[in-house]
C-alpha positions as CSV (number, residue, x, y, z in Angstrom):
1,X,-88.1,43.9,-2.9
2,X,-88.8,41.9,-6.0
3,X,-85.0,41.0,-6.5
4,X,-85.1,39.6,-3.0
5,X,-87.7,37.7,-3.3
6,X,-86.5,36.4,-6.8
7,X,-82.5,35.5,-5.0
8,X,-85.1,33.5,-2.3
9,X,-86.0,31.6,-5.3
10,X,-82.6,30.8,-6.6
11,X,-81.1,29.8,-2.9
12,X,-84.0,27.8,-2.4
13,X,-84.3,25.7,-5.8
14,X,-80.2,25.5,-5.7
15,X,-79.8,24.3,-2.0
16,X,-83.5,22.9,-0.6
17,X,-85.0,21.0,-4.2
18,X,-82.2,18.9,-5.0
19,X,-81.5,17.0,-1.5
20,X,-85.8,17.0,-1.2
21,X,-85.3,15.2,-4.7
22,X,-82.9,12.4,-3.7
23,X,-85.3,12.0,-0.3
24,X,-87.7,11.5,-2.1
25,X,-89.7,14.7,-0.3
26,X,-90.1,17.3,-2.8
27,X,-93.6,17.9,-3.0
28,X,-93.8,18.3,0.9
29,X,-91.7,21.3,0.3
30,X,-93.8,23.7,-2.4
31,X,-95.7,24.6,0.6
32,X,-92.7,26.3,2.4
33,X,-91.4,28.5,-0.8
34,X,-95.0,29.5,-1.3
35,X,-95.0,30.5,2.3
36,X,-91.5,31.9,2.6
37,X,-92.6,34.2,-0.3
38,X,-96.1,34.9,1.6
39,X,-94.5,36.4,4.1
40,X,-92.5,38.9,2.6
41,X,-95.0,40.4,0.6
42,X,-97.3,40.7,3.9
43,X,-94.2,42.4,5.7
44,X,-93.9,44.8,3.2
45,X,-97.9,45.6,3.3
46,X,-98.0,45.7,6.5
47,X,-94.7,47.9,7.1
48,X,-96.3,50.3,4.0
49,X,-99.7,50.0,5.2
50,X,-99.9,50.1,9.2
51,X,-103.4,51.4,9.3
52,X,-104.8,48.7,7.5
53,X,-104.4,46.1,9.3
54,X,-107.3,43.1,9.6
55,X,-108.2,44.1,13.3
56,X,-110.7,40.6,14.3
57,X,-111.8,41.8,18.0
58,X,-113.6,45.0,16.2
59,X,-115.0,42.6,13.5
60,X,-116.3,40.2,16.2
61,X,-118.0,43.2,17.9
62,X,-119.9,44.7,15.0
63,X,-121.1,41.6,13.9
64,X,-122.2,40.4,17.4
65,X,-124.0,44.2,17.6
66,X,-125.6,43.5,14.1
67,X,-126.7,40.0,15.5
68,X,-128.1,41.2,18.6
69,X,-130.2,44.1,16.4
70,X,-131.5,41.0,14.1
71,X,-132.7,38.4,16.5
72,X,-133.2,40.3,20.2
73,X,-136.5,39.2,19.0
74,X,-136.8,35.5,18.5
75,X,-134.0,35.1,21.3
76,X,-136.5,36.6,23.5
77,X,-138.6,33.7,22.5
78,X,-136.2,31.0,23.7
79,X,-135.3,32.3,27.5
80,X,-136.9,29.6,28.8
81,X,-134.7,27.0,27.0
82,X,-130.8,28.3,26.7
83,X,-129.9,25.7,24.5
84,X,-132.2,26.8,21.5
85,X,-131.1,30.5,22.1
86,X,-127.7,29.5,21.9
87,X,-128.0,28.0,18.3
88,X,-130.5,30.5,17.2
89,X,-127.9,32.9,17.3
90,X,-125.4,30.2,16.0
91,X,-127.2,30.4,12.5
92,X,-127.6,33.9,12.8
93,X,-124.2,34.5,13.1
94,X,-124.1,32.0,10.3
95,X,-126.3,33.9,8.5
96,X,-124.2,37.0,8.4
97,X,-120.9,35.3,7.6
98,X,-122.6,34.5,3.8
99,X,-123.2,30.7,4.8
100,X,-126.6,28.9,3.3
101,X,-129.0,29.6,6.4
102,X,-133.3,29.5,6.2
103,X,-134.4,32.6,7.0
104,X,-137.5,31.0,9.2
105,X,-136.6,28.4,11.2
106,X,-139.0,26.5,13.0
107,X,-138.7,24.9,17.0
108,X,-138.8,21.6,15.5
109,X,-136.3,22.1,12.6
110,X,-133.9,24.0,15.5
111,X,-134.0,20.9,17.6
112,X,-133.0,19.0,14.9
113,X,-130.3,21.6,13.6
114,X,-129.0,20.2,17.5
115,X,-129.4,16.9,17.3
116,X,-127.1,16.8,14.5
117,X,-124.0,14.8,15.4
118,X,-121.5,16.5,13.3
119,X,-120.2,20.4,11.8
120,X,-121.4,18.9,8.6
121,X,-124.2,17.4,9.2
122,X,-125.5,20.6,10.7
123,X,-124.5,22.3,7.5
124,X,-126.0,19.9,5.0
125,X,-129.5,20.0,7.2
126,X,-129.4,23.7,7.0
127,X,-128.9,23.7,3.2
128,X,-131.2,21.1,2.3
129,X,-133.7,23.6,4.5
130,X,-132.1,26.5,2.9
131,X,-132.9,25.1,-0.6
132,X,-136.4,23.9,0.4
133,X,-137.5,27.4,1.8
134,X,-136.1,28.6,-1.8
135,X,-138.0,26.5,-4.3
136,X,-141.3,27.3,-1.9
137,X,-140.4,30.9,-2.8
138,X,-139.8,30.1,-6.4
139,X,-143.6,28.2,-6.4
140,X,-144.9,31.4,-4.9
141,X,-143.8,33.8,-6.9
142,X,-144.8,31.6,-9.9
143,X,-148.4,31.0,-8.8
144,X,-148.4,34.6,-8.4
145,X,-147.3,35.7,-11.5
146,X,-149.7,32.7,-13.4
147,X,-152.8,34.6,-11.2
148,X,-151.5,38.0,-12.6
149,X,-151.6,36.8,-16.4
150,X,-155.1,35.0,-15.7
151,X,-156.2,38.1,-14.3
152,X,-155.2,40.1,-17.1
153,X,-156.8,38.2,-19.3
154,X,-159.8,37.7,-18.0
155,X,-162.4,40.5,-18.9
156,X,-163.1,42.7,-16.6
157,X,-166.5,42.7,-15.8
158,X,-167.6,38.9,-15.1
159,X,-170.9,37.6,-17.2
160,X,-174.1,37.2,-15.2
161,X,-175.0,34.0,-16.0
162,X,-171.3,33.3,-14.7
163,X,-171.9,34.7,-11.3
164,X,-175.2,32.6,-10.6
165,X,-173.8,29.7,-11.5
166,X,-170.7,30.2,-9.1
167,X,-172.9,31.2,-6.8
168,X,-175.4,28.2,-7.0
169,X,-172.3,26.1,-6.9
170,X,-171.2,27.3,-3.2
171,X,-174.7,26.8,-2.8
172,X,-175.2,23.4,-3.8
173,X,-171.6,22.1,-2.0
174,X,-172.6,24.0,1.4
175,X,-176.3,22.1,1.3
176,X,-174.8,18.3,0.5
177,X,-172.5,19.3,3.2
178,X,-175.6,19.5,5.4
179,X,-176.9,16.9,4.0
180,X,-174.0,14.2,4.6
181,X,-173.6,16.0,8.5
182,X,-177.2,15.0,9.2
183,X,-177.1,11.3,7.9
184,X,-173.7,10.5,9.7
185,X,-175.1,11.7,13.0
186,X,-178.2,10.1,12.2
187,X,-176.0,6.8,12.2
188,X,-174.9,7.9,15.5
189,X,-178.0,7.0,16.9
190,X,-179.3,4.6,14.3
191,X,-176.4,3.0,12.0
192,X,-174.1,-0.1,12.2
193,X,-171.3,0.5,14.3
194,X,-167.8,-0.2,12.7
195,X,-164.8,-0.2,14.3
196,X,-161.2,0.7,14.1
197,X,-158.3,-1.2,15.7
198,X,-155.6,1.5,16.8
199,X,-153.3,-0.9,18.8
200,X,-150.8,-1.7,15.7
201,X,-149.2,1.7,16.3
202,X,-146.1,-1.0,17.7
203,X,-145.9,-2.8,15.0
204,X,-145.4,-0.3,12.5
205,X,-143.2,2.7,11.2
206,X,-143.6,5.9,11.7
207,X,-144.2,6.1,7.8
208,X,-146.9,2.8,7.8
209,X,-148.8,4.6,10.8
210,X,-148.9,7.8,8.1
211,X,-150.1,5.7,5.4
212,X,-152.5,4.2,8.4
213,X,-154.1,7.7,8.8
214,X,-154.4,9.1,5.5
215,X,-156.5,5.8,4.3
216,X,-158.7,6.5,7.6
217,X,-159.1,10.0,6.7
218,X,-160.0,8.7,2.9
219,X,-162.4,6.1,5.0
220,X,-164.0,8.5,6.7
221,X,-164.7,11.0,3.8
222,X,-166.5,7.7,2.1
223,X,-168.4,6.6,4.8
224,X,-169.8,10.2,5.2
225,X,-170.9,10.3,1.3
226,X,-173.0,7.0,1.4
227,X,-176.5,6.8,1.5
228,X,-176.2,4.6,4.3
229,X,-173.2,5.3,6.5
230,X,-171.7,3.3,9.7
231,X,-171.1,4.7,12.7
232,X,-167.4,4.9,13.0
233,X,-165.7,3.9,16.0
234,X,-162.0,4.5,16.6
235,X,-161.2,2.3,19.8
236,X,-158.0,2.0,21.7
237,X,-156.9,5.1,20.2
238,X,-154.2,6.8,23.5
239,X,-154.2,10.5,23.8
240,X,-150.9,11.7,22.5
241,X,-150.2,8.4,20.1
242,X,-148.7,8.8,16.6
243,X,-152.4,8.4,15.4
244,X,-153.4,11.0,17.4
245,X,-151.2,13.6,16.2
246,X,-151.4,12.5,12.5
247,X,-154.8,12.8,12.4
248,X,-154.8,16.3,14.4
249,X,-152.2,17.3,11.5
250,X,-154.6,16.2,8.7
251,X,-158.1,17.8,10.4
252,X,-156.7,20.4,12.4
253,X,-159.7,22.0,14.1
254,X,-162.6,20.0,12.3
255,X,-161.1,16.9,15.0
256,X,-162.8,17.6,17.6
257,X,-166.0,18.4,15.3
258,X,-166.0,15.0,13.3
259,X,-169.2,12.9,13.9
260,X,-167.8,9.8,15.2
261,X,-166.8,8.2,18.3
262,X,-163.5,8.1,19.7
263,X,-162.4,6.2,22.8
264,X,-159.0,4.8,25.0
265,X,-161.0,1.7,25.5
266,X,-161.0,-1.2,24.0
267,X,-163.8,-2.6,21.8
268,X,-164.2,-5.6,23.7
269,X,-165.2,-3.3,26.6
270,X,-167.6,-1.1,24.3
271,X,-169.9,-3.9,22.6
272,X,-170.6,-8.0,23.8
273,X,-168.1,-10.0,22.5
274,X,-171.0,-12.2,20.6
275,X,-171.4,-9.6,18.5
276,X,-167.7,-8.8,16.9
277,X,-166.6,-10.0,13.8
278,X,-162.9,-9.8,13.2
279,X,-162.2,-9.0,9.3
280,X,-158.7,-10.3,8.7
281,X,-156.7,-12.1,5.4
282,X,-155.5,-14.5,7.3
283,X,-158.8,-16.4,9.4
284,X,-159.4,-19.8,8.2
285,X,-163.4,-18.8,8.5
286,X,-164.9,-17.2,5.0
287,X,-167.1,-14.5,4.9
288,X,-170.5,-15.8,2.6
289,X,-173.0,-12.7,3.7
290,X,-173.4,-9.8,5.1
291,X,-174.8,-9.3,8.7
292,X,-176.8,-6.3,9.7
293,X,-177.0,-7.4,13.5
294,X,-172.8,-8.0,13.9
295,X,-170.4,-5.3,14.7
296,X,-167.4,-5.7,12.7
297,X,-163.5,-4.8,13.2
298,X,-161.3,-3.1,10.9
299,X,-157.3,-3.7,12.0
300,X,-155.6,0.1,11.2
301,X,-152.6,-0.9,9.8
302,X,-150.3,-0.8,6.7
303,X,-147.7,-3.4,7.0
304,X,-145.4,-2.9,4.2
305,X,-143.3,-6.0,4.9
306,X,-146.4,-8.2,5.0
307,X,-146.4,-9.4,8.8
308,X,-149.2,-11.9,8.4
309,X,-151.0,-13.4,11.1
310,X,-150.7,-10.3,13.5
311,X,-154.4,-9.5,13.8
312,X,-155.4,-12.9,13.3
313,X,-153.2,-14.1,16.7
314,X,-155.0,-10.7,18.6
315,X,-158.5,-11.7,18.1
316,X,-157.9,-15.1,18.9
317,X,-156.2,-14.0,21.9
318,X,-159.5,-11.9,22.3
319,X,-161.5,-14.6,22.0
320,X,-163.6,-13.1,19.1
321,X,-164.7,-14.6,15.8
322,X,-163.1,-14.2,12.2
323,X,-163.8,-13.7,9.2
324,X,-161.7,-13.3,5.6
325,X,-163.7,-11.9,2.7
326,X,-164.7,-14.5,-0.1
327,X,-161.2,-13.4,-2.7
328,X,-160.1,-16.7,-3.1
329,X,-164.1,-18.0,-3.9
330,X,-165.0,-15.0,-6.5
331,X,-162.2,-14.0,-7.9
332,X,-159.1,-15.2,-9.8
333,X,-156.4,-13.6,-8.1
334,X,-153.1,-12.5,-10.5
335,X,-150.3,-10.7,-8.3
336,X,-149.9,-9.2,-5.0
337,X,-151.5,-10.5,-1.5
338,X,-154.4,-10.5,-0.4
339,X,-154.6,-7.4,2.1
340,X,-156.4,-4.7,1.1
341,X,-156.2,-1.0,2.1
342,X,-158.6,0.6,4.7
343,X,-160.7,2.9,2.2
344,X,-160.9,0.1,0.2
345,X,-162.5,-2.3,3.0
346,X,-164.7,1.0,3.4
347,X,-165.9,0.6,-0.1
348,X,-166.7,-3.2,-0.4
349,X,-168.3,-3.0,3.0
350,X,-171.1,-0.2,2.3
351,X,-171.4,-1.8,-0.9
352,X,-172.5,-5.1,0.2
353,X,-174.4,-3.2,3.2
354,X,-176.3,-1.4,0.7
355,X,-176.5,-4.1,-2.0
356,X,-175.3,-7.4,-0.7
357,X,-174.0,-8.6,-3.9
358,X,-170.6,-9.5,-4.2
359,X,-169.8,-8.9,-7.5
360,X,-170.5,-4.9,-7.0
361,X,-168.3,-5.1,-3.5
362,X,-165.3,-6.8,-5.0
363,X,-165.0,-4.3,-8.0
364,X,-162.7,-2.0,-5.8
365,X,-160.0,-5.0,-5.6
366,X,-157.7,-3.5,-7.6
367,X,-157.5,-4.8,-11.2
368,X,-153.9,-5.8,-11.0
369,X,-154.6,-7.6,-8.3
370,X,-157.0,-10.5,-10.2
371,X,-158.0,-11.0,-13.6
372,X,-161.9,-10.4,-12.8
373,X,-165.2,-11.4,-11.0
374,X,-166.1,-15.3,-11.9
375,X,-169.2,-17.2,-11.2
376,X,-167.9,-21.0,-10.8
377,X,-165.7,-21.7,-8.2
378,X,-162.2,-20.9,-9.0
379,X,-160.8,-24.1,-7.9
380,X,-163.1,-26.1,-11.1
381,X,-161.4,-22.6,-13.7
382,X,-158.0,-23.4,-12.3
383,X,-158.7,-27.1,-13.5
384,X,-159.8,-26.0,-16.7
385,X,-156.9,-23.5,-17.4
386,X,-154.5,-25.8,-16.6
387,X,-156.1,-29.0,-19.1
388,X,-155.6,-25.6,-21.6
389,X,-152.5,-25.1,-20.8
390,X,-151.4,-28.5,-21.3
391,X,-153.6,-29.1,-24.4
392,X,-151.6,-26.3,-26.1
393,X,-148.5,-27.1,-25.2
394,X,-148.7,-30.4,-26.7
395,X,-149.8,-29.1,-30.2
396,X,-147.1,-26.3,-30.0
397,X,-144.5,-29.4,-28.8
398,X,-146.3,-31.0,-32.1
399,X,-146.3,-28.0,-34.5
400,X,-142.6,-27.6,-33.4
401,X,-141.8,-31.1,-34.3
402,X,-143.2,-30.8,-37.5
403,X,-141.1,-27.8,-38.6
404,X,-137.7,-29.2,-37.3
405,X,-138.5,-32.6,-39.2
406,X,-139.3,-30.0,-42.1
407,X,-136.1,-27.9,-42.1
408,X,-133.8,-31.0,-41.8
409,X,-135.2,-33.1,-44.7
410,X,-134.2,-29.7,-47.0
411,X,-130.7,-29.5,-45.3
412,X,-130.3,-32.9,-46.4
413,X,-131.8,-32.2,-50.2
414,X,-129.6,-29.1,-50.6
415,X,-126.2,-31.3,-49.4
């Protein structure tokens, strides 16, 4: 057999190579020797070797019978929707051909595995899952193993004075806890309201409304540590919204338990219009002082491409006053605009509701942001710094002068 194959060789380099050569088609023809060759040796095997022959219907059966052993299960799950059954037992089948496939797939992540466009796609989503399910595995069994070692060597009976003062710990945290619960729903009857806009959900991402949420949540957490906290309104807030579902993510079951109030309705329909104050960058009207007796409104949003004038044009077209806080007047602003994030309006506003003084308020502007607190008005500093400005310049265009006059006159001494 292995003198014909080799004669197939010579006939076909002596007759088929040179006339591919002077057409120019040679490589297109490597392919046919390799196959020509192919197919002897698998005649011979298979005229040596009848009884093992590659028999696919039997292999398609006992992996369909090992498939429906793995995932009668979680197929049961999915009777109601065909479709995700379908490709449930898609990556299962997957799964048992060697391919990269989670091993816990959620609804969600299925639905996308469909909504894929391509074969590819499908497969890149289902390694990047694959390899995400893998490095949570990997920080397991490390925080595992780090617990282990601590435990080892940690002595094994714990010091008494150790114990009380865990224990007084858990003590102290649950009583504060009490503590904060009973003045926030004491300002449910008593406090300030303050409200929260929720109708930007529009006009931003679905990254900016996550952003929106987690400085609420942050909000909310400060607000609830003051001495004296408002009573937090979120208002125009739809059931089923992006916001709703964020913050349901981030709370869970403590939602429906948080001590604040939580409406559909606008605020305009909630308190008298003579009472709302509008807090925005961008009103024309300045904030001097605090006022106990107004109500004022928080916009939830996080516009990372700066659309300014947004909240401005909806209380206007509200009909309710504005107000900007004094940055411009106080400070000497460096970088960046002017908006500030929502836990940070939550700090400068319990601080000048505690305090009323501005310079304590304005200390959570972030320090890049300006280059500190001033007393004079900054429009007389910018006058100043700029007469500096100029003043050096001169005597550095002076000083410079000098030492080019300098150099020259021993150029012209060493010539």
């Amino acid at each position: 057999m292995q003198s014909a194959n080799t004669l197939l060789k010579k006939l076909v380099r002596s007759s088929v190579l040179p006339f591919a050569a002077q057409h120019g088609m040679k490589k297109h023809f490597f392919p046919l020797i390799r196959t020509l060759s192919l197919s002897l040796h698998l005649k011979q095997d298979n005229s040596c070797n009848p009884s093992e022959k590659l028999d696919l219907d039997a292999w398609k059966k006992v992996m369909k019978s090992g498939l429906q052993e793995t995932v009668r299960e979680t197929v049961s799950e999915y009777k109601e929707d065909s479709t995700l059954a379908g490709a449930y037992e898609l990556l299962e089948m997957w799964r048992l051909a060697g391919r990269l496939v989670p091993e816990n797939i959620s609804e969600e992540q299925l639905k996308n595995f469909m909504e894929c466009p391509s074969k590819s796609a499908k497969k890149k989503y289902l390694k990047f899952l694959y390899l995400k399910e893998l490095n949570k595995k990997n920080d397991r069994r490390k925080m595992e193993e780090k617990r282990e070692r601590r435990l080892e060597a940690q002595e094994p009976t714990p010091k008494p004075a150790e114990s009380r003062k865990s224990s007084f710990v858990c003590l102290w945290a649950s009583c504060m806890d009490k503590a904060y619960n009973w003045r926030v729903a004491q300002s449910m009857i008593f406090g300030q309201p303050l409200v929260f806009d929720m109708s930007y959900e529009k006009d931003m991402s679905f990254r900016e409304v996550t952003n929106a949420v987690k400085q609420m949540v942050l909000s909310e957490g400060i607000n609830r540590r003051s001495v004296d906290p408002f009573h937090i309104h979120f208002c125009n807030l739809k059931d089923g919204s992006l916001y709703q579902k964020e913050f349901i993510k981030h709370y869970r079951e403590a939602w429906d338990k948080l001590l604040i109030t939580v409406t559909d309705q606008c605020y305009t329909e909630v308190f008298p219009k003579d009472k709302l104050i509008y807090l925005t960058a961008d009103s024309p009207k300045v904030m001097k002082t605090f006022d106990h007796d107004k109500i004022y409104i928080v916009g939830s949003m996080v516009d990372k491409s700066i659309k300014t004038g947004v909240s401005l044009a909806r209380a206007k077209r509200l009909g309710l006053e504005t107000a900007a806080l004094p940055l411009d007047k106080y400070l000497l602003w460096n970088t960046g605009a002017k908006n500030l994030t929502l836990d940070q309006m939550m700090h400068i506003l319990l601080t000048l509701k505690d305090t009323g003084d501005w310079k304590k308020a304005l200390e959570f502007v972030p320090k890049r942001k300006s280059c500190g607190f001033v007393s004079k008005p900054v429009h007389e500093l910018k006058k100043s710094l700029n007469l500096l400005n100029t003043l050096k310049l001169g005597k550095r265009q002076g000083e410079v002068g000098r030492q080019f006059a300098k150099n020259y006159s021993k150029k012209l001494t060493q010539k």
